[in-house]
N, C-alpha and C positions, 0 to 999 in steps of 0.2 A: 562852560559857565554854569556856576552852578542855580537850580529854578529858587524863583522865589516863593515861600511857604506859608501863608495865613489862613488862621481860623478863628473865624470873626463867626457874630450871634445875629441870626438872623432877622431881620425883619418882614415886614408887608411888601417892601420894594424888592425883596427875592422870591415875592411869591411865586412869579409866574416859573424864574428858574429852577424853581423847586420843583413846581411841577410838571415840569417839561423832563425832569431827570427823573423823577419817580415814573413817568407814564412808562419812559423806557427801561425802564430799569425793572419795574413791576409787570409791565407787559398787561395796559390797561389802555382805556382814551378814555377820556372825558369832554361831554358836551362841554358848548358853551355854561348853558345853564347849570350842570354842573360842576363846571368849574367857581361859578357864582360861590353856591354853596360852599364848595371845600375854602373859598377865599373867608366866607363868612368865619367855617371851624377853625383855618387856620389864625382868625385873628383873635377869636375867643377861648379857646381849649389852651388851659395854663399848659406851658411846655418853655422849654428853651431847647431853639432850633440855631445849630449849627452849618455853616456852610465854609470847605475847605476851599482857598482860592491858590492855584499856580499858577504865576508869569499873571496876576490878575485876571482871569478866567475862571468862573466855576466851575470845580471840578468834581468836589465829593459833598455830603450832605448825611444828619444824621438828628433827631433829634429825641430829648430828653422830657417825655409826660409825668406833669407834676400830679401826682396819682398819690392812692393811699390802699395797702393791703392789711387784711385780717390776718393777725398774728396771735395764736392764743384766747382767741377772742377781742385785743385789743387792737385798734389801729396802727400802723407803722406809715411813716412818709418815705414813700417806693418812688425810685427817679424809672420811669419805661423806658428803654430803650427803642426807639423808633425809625423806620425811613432811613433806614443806613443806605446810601449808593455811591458809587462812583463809576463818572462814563469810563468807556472800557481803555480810553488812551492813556486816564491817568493811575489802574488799579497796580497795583502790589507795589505803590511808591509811600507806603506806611503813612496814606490817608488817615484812613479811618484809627489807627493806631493813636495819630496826634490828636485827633478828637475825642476819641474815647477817654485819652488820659486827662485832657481836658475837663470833659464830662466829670471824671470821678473827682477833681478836686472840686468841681462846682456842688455836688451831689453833696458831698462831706461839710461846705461849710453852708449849705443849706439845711442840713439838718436831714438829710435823704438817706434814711440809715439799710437801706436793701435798694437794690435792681432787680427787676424782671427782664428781659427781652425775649422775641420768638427768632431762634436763630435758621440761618441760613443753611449754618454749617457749627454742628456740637461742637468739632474741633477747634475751629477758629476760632470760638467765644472762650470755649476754656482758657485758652493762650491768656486771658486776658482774667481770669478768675470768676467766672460764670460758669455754672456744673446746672443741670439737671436739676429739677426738683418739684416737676411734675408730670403726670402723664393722662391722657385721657385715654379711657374704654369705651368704645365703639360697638353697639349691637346692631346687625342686621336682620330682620325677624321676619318672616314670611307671612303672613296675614292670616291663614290657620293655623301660626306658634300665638297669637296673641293673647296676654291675657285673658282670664276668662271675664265675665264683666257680671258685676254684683251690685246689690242693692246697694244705697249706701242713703243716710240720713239725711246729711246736706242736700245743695241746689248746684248748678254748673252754667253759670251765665257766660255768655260769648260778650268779649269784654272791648269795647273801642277806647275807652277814655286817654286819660292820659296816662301816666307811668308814675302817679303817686303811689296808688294804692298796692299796685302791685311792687311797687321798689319796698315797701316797709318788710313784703314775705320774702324777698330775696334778700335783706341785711340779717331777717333773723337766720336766715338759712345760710348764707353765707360765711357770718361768723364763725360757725362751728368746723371752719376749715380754715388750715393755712394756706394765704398765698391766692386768696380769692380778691376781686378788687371790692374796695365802697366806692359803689359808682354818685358819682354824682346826678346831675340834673343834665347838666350838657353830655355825661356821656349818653343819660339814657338818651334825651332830644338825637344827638351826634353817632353814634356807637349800633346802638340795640336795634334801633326802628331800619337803620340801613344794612346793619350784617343779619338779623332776625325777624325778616319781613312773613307776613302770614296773619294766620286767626291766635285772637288770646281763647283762650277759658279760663274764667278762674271761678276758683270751689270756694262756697260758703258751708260752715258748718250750722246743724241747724240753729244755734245761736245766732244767727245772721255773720260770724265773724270770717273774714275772708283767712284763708288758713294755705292757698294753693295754688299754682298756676302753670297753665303750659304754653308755648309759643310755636304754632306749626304754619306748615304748611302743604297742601297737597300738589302733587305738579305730577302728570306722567305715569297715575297707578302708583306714587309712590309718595307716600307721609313721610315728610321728615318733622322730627322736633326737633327746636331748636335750643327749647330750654324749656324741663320741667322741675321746677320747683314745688315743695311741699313741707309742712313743718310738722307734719303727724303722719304714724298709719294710714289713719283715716283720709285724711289728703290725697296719700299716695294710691292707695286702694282705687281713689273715686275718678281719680285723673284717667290712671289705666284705663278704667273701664270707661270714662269718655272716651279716650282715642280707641278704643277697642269698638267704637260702634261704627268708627268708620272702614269697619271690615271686608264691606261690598263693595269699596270703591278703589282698592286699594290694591297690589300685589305685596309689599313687602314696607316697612318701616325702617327706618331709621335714628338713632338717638347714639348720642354722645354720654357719658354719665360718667361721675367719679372712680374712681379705681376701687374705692371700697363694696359698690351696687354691687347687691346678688338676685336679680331679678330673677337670672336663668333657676334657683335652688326654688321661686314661686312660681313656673310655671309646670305646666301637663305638660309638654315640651322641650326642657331646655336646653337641646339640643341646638342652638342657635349658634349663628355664626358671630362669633367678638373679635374682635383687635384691640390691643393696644399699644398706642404710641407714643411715644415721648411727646414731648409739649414745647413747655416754658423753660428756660434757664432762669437762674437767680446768682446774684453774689450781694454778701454784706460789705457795705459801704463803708461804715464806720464799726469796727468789731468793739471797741469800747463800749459806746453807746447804746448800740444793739444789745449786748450784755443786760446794761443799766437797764431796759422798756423792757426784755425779756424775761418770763416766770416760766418758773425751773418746776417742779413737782415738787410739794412740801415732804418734809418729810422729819424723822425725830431724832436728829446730828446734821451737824455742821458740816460742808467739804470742802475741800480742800483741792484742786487739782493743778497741778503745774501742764502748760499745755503750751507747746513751741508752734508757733502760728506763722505758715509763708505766704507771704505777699507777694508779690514779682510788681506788680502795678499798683496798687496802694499802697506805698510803702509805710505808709501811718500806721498801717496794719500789722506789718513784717515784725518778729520779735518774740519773746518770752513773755509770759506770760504768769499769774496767778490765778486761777477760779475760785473764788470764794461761792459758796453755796447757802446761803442762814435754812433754816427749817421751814421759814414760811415760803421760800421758793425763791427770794430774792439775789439776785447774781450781782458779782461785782468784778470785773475782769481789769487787773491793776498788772499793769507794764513790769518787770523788771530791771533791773541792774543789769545789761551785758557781760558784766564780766560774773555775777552771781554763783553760785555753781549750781546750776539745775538738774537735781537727781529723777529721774524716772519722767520724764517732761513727757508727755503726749506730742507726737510731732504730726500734725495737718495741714492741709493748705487751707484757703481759703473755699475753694469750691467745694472741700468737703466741710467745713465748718459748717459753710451755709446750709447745705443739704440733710447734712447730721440735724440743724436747729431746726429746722421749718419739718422734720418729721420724713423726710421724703425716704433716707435710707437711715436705721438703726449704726449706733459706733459699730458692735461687734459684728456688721455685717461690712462698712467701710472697711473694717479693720481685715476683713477675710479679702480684701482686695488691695491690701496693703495702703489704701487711703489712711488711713489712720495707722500710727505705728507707737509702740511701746506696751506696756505692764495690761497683761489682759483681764487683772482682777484692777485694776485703774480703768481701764475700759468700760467695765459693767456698771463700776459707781456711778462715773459720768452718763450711762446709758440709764441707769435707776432714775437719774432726777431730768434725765427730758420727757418730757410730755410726749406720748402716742396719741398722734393725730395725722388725719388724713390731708393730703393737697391734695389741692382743687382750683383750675382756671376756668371759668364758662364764661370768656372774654379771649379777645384778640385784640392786639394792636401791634 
């Protein structure tokens, strides 16, 4: 007999089952008390939360944060991907599949023109048109690699208040990357205070203007930061050599930082030890639209690109395609005729569309992995008028 299949949108009356699949699923417990709390975020944190039912039983569970990321400088409305589980009797029954697909039509007539998610498994999300598109660098610093520690003009207050002042140094900093969140006010309340617990500092220049800030903490001989932000040299200079005073108490450091940081080229040292990891996936939701919000690099002609785009999961997406390019950077990505005759098309999928837009890998380097395939002086045009810019997640969800 064959089971029966529903995915239905969560409410408050599944809170408790949701969290009874996440403890085990995430491999967490949570107080009373804090179950309180996450009952409060889960009623207030925009999302649409899904839960898969067989034979009416809860069985899987995934839900969608109504978020917003820096693109180009400008905002985009980013659906998160979140809280995907399923108990172990009901997996590989194309759960999570039926949600997901779910998911993406709600996302598209929402106006949610990209995804994020932090995946479990690369593999598994690609399936579904999520690629890569950012990674984090990792330094581990021994406490005699540290910066060296200099004068500096401004002040360095140890900061409790609340997360106005310092969320304004983190939108200007943030912008300047693809694929960063605008946090809100409940993420900082929700988000920040519970994943980046510790002391602030934040740097005034001597202007009085607040310009900087770090998020640590010490545990064990060992500094971690959790997040340092800055919007000048001078910022950055001043920060360092804050954390650089806590030299005597400490064996070794810690910090997460963009992929473009070259701290190790500023020190006496830099022989330090880095990693970098893949991160976040992305896929565009609505390839039309994203086009439309999307600014291309001015330039002085017109282009033109034909580009054949696969979808497997959005098929909205799936199809030929025209790029129009104007000189002030503005895109127009108009559908074709199928039966048309498309000479010299650009053929990609969607994970590399996204990845190509958001900066993460250049065409001609997709293109050296066969991700992108045709006319390789078409390649470079298309690669002339994207923007180089670095991705950046200093977020989880």
């Amino acid at each position: 007999m064959a089971k029966q299949i529903e995915i239905k949108h969560m409410t408050m009356e599944h809170f408790y089952d949701s969290m009874a699949l996440s403890q085990f699923a995430f491999q967490y417990e949570r107080s009373a008390d804090e179950l309180e709390k996450s009952k409060e975020q889960f009623e207030l944190e925009p999302a649409v939360r899904y839960a898969a039912y067989v034979d009416n039983k809860f069985a899987a569970q995934a839900a969608i944060l109504e978020l917003q990321t820096y693109i180009g400088g400008e905002t985009f409305e980013m659906g998160g991907l979140a809280g995907v589980a399923t108990w172990p009797e009901y997996r590989r029954q194309g759960l999570v599949a039926q949600i997901i697909n779910q998911a993406l039509l709600e996302m598209k007539s929402k106006g949610q023109l990209i995804s994020f998610l932090h995946p479990f498994s690369f593999g598994f999300y690609r399936k579904f048109g999520w690629e890569t598109y950012t990674e984090h660098k990792t330094y581990m610093i021994k406490s005699e690699q540290l910066p060296a520690r200099t004068a500096y003009e401004g002040r360095i207050e140890r900061f409790d208040g609340d997360y106005s002042i310092i969320s304004v140094i983190y939108h200007a900093y943030a912008s300047k990357y693809n694929g960063s969140l605008v946090r809100t006010e409940l993420w900082w309340k929700y988000r920040i205070g519970k994943r980046k617990p510790g002391q602030i500092g934040l740097y005034y220049d001597k202007a009085g203007d607040a310009i900087g800030y770090v998020i640590y903490e010490v545990k064990n001989s060992r500094l971690s930061v959790h997040e340092l932000i800055y919007l000048n040299e001078e910022a950055r200079g001043a920060l360092w050599s804050f954390i650089s005073q806590h030299d005597s108490m400490i064996n070794e450091l810690t910090i997460t930082v963009p992929s473009d940081d070259q701290l190790p080229f500023l020190l006496s040292d830099p022989r330090i030890k880095q990693e970098i990891i893949p991160y976040f996936m992305a896929r565009v939701v609505d390839a039309e639209k994203f086009i439309d919000r999307y600014s291309f690099t001015a330039s002085n002609a017109n282009e033109q690109i034909p580009i054949r785009l696969i979808d497997e999961q959005a098929t909205w997406n799936d199809g030929c395609y025209l790029l129009q390019i104007d000189t002030a950077g503005k895109g127009v990505f108009t559908r074709l005729d199928e039966n048309a005759a498309i000479e010299n098309a650009l053929k990609m999928d969607i994970g590399s569309f996204t990845t190509m837009l958001l900066g993460y890998l250049r065409p001609t380097e997709l293109a050296q992995f066969a991700r992108i395939e045709g006319d390789t002086e078409l390649i470079k045009r298309l690669q002339d008028r994207i923007p180089e810019r670095t991705t950046y997640l200093p977020d989880f969800f």
